[in-house]
N, C-alpha and C positions, 0 to 999 in steps of 0.2 A: 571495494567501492560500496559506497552506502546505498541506501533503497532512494532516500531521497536524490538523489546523485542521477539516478537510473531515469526517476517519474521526470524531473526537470530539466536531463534531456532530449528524451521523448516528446516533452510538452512544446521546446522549442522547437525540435524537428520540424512537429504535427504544426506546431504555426508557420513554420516556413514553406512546407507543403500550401494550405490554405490560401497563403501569400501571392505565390506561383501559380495554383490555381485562380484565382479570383484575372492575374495580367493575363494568362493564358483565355480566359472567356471574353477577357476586353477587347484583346488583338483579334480573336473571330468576330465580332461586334460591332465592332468601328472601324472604318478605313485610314485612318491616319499617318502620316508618315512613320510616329514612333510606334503606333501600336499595326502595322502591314508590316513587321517584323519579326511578331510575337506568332509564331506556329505551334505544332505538333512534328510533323516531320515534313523535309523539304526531299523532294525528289529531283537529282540535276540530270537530265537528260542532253544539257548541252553539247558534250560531245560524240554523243551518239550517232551524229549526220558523218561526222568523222571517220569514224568507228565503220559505220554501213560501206562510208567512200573507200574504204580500204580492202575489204572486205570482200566487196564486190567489183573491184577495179570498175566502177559505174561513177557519173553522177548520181545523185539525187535532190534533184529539185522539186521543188515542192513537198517537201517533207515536213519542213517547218512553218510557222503560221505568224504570221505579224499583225495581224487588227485584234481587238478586242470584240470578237461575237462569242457567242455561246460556246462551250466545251462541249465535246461528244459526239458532232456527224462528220467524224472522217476528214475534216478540213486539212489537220496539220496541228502538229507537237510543240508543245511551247515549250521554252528551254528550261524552267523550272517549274513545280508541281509543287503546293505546300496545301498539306491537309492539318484540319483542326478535327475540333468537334461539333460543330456546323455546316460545316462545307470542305469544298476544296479547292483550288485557285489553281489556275495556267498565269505564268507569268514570262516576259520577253528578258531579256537582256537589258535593255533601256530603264526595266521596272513597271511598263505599263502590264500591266494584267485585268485579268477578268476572273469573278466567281463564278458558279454555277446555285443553285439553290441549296436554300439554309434549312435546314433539318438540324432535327436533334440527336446523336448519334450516328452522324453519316458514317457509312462504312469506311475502312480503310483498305481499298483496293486498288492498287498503284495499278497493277498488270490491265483490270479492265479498263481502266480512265486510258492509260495509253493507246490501249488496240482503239478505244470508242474513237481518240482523236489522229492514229494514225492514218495516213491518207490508204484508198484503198490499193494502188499499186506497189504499198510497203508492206500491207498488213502481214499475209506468210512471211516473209521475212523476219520483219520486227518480233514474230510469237516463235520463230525457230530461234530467234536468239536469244531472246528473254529465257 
């Protein structure tokens, strides 16, 4: 393979990166249906309620959370979690979600954002199973 062969696909690559990066900053940026799509990684906690119900031959109710307030005081775990580079988002089944605050380089810590929203009668639990 030639040199030139090597630079001009490199060159496409690196614009295709560019590309991907630039949707990836819009979809943390904008709330819109096509761009509330565009993440980093999704975290699906969905069947986790499941999972505990089995587990523990228990209910658990109130484990999970359905209004759109803030993330963080122990309320209740939304069923999906998707982090950028901005922030990080609870979302329901339905779609409705909530962010938390937008930073530049928010961390990516799944395990704390859980325990922060798991309600306090799951918490040991939820961290002995994680």
């Amino acid at each position: 393979m030639r040199g030139e062969h090597c630079v001009a696909g490199a060159s496409i690559l690196t614009a295709i990166a560019v590309i991907l990066m630039v949707f990836a900053n819009i979809g943390q940026l904008s709330s819109g249906v096509v761009t509330n799509g565009i993440y980093w990684a999704e975290l699906n906690v969905e069947a986790y309620g499941s999972g505990l119900k089995a587990a523990t031959k228990k209910d658990v109710p109130g484990l999970y959370y359905s209004l759109n307030k803030p993330m963080g005081n122990s309320t209740g775990l939304r069923q999906y979690y998707r982090y950028g580079i901005y922030n990080a988002c609870g979302y329901q089944k339905g779609g409705a979600g909530v962010c938390n605050s937008t930073i530049f380089g928010y961390p990516f810590e799944p395990l704390n954002q859980i325990l922060a929203d798991t309600p306090k009668d799951f918490k040991k639990k939820t961290f002995d199973v994680i």
